[in-house]
SEKOL-457951 format. One line per field, with one value per atom (N, C-alpha, C): residue number from 1; atom name; z, x, y. Coordinates in pm, 1 decimal. Layout:
residues N
i = [NUM | ...]
at = [CA | ...]
Z = [Z | ...]
X = [X | ...]
Y = [Y | ...]
END
This chain:
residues 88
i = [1 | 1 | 1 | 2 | 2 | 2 | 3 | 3 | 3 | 4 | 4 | 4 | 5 | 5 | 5 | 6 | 6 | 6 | 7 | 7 | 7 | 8 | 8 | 8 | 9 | 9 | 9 | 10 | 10 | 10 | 11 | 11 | 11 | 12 | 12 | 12 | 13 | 13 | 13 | 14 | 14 | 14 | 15 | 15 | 15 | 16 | 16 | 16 | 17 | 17 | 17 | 18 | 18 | 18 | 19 | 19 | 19 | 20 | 20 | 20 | 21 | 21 | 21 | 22 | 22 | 22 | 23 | 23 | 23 | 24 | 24 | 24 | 25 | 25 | 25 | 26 | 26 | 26 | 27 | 27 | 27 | 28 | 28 | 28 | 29 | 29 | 29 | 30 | 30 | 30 | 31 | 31 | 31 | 32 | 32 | 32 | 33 | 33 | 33 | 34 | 34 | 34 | 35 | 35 | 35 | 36 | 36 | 36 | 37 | 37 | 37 | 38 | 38 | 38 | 39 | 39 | 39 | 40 | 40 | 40 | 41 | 41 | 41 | 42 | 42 | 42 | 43 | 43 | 43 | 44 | 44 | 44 | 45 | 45 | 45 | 46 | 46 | 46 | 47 | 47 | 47 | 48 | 48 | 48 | 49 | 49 | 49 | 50 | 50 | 50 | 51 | 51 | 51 | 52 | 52 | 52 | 53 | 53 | 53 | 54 | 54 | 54 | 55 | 55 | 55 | 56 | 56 | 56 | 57 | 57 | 57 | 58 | 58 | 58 | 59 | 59 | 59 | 60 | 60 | 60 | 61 | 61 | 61 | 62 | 62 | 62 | 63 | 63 | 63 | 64 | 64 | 64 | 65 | 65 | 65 | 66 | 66 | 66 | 67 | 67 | 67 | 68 | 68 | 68 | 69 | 69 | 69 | 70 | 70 | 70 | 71 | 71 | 71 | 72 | 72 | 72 | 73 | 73 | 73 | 74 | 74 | 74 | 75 | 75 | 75 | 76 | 76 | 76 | 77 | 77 | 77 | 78 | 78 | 78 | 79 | 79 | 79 | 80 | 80 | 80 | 81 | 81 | 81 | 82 | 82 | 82 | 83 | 83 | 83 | 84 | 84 | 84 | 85 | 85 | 85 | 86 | 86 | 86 | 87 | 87 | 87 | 88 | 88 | 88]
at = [N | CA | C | N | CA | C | N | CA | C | N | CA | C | N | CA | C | N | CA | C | N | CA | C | N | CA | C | N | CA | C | N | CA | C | N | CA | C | N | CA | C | N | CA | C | N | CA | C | N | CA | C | N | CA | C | N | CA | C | N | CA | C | N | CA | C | N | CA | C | N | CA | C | N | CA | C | N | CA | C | N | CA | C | N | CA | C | N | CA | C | N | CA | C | N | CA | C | N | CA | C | N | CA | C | N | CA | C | N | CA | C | N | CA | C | N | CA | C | N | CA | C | N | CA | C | N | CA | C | N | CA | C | N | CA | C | N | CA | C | N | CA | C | N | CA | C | N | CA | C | N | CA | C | N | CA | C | N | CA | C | N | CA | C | N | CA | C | N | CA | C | N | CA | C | N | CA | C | N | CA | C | N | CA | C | N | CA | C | N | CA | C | N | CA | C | N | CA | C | N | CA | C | N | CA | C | N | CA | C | N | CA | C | N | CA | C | N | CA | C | N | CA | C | N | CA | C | N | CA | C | N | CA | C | N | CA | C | N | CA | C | N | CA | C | N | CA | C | N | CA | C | N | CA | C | N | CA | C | N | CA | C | N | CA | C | N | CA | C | N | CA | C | N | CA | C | N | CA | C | N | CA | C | N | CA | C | N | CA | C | N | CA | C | N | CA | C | N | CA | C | N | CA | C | N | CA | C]
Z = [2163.2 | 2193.8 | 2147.9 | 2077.9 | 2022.0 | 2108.4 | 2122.7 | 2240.1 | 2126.2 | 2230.6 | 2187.6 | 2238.2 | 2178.2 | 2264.4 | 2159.0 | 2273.9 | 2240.0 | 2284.2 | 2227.7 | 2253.0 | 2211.4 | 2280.6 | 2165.0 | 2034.3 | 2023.9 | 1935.8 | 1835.8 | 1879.0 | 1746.0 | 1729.4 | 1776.3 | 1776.2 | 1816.3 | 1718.9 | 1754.1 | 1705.9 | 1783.0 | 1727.6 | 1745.2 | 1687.3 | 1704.7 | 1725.0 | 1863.3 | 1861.0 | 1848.1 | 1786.8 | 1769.2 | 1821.8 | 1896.5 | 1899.4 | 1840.7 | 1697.0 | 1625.6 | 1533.4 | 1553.8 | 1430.6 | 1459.7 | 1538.8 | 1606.8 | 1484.9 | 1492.8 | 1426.4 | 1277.5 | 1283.1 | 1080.1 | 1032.8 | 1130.1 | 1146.1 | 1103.7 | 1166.9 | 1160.9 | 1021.7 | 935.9 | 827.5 | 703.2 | 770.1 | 657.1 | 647.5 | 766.7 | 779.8 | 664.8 | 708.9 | 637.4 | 498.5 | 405.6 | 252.6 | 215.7 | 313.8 | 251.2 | 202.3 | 325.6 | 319.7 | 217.5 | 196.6 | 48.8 | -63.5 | -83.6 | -187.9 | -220.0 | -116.0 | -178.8 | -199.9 | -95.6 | -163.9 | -292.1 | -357.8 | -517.9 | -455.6 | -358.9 | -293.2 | -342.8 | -339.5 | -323.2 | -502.3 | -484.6 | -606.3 | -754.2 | -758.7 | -850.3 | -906.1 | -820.8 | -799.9 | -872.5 | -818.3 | -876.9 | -1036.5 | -1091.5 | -1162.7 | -1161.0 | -1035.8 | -1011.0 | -1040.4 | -1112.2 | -1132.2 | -1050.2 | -999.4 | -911.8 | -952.8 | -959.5 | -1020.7 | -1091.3 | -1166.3 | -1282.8 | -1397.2 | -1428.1 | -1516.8 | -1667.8 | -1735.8 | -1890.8 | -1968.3 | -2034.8 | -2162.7 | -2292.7 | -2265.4 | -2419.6 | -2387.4 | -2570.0 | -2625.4 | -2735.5 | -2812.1 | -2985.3 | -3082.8 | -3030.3 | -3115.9 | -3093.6 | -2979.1 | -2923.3 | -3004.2 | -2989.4 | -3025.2 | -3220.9 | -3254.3 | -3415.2 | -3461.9 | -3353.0 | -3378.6 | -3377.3 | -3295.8 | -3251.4 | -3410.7 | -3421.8 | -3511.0 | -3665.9 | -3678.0 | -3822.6 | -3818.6 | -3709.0 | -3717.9 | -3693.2 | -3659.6 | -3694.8 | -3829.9 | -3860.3 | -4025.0 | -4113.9 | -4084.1 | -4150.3 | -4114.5 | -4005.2 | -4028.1 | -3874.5 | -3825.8 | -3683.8 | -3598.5 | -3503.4 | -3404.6 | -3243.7 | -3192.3 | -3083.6 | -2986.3 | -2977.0 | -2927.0 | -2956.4 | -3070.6 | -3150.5 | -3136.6 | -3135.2 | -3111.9 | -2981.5 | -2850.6 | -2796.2 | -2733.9 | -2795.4 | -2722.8 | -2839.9 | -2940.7 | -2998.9 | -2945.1 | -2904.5 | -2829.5 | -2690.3 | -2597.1 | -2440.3 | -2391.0 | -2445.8 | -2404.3 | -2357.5 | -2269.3 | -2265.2 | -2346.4 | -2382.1 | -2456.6 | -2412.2 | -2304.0 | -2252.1 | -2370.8 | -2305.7 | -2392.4 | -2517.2 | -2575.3 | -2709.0 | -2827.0 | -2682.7 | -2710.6 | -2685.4 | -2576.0 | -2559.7 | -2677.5 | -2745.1 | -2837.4 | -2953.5 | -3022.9 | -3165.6 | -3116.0]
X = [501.6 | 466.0 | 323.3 | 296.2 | 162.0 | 125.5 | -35.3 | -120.8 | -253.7 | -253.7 | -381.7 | -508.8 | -572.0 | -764.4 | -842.7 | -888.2 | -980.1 | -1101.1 | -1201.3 | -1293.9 | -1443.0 | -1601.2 | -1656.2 | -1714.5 | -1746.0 | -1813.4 | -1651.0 | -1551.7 | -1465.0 | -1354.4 | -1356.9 | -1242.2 | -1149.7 | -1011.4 | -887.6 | -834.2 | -783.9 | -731.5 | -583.8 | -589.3 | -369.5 | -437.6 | -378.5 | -362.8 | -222.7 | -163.6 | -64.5 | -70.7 | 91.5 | 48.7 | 23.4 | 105.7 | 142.7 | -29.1 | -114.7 | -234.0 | -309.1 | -357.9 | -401.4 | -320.0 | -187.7 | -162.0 | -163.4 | -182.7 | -176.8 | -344.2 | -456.5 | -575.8 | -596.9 | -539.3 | -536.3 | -483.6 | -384.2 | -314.8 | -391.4 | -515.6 | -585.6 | -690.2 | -766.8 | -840.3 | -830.2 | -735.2 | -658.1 | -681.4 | -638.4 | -578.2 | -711.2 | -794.5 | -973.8 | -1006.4 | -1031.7 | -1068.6 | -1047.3 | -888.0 | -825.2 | -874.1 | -939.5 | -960.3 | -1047.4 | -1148.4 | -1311.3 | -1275.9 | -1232.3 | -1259.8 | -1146.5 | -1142.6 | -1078.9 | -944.6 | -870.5 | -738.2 | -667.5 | -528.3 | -464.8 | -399.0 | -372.4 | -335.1 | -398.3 | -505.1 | -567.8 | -530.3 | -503.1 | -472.4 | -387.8 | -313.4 | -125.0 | -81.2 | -217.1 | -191.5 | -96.8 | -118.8 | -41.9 | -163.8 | -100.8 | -156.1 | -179.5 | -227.3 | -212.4 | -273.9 | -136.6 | -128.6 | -66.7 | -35.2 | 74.5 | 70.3 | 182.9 | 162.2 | 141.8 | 101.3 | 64.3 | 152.7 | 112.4 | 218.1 | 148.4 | 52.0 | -34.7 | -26.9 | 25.2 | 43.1 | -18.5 | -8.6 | -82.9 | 12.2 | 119.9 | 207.3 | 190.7 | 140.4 | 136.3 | -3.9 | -97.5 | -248.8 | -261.6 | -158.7 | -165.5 | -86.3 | 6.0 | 68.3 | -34.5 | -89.8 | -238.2 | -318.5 | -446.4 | -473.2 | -380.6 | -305.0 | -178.1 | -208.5 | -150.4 | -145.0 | -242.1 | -363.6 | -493.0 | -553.2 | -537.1 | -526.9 | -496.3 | -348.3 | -314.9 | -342.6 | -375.3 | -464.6 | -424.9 | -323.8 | -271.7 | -386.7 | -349.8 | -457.4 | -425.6 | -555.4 | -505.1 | -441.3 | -408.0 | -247.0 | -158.6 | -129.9 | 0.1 | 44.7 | -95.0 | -65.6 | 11.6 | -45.0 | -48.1 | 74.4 | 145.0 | 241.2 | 387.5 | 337.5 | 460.0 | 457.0 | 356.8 | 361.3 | 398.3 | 389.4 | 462.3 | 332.2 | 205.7 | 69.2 | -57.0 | -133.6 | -207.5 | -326.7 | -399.4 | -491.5 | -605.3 | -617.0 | -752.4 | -730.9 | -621.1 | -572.2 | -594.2 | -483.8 | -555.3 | -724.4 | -768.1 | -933.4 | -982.2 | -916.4 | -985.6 | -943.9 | -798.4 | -771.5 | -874.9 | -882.9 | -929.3 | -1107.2]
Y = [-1739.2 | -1877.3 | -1900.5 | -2035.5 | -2066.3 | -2120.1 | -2098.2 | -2144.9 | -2247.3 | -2375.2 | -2405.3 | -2405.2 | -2431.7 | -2422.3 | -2519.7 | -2609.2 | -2679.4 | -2635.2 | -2630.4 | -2557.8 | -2673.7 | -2698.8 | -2741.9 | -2665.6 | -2562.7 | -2482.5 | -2430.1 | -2440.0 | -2425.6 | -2512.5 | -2605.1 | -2750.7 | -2706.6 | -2758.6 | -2732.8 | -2598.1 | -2485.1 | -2369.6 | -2309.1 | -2260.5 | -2220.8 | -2035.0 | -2005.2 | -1856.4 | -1781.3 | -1683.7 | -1614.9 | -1499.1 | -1458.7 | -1334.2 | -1228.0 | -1248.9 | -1193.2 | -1172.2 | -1210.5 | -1268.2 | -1099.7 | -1061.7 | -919.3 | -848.7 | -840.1 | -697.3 | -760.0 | -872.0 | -877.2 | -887.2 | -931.9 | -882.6 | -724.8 | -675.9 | -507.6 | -437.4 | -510.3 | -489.7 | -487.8 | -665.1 | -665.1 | -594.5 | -548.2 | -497.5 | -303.2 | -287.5 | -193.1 | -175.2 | -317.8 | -352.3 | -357.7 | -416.4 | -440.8 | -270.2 | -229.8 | -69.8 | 3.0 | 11.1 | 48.3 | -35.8 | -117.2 | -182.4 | -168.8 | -161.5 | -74.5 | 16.6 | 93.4 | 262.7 | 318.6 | 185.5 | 196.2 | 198.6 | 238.4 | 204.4 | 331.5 | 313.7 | 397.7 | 412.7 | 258.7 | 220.0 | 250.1 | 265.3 | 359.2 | 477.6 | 539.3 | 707.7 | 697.9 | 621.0 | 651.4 | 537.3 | 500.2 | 454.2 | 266.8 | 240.6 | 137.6 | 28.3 | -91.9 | -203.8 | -330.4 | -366.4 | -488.3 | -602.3 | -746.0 | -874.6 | -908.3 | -1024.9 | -1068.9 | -989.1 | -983.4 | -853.8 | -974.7 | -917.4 | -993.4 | -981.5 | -1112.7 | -1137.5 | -1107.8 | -1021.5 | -972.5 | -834.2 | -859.3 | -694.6 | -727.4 | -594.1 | -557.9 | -677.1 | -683.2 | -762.7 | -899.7 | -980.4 | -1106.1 | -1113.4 | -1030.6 | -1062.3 | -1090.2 | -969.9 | -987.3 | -1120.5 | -1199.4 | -1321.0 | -1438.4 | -1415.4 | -1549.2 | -1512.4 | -1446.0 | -1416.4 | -1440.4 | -1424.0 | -1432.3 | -1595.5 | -1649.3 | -1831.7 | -1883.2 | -1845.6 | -1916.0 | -1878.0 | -1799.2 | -1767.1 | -1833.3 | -1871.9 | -1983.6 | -2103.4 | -2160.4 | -2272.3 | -2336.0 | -2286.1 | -2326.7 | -2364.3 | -2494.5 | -2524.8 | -2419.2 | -2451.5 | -2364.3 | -2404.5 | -2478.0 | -2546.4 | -2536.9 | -2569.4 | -2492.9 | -2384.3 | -2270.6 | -2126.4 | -2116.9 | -2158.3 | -2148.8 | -2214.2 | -2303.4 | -2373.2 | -2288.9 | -2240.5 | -2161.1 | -2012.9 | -1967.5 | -1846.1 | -1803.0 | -1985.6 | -1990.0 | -1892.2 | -1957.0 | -1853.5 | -1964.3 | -1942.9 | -2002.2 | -2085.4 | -2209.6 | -2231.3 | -2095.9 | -2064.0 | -1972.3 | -1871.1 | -1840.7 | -1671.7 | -1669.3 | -1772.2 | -1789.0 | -1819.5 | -1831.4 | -1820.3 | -1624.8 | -1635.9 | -1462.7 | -1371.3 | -1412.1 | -1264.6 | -1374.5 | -1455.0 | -1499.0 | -1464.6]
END
């Protein structure tokens, strides 16, 4: 059951019971994340994985070569305008 509290020094607040142990979870994921985590070790990556490879990068480059705008590149590659700035 959610509880509220009005309080003056912190307005309106929603307490959970549940908030304590996911407090504790993060507290956890932080820890691991400075101390380079776990995920390091084991070679594990964390985030969207990318749509650039050696082959995507020599495609950008090839069609600005030929004269392609970076929009074009970028909208025939299903790649970002950014991206297409970072590989050229």
């Amino acid at each position: 059951v959610a509880l509220q509290s009005r309080t003056p020094e912190h307005g309106l607040g929603r307490y959970h019971p549940q908030s304590a142990a996911g407090h504790g979870r993060l507290t956890l994921l932080q820890a691991s994340v400075k101390n380079g985590g776990i995920t390091k070790a084991n070679g594990v990556k964390i985030g969207r994985p990318s749509k650039m490879n050696d082959g995507m990068k020599s495609a950008v480059k090839l069609l600005r070569e030929k004269g392609m705008g970076i929009k074009q590149i970028a909208r025939e590659l299903q790649i970002g305008v950014g991206t297409v700035y970072s590989v050229i």
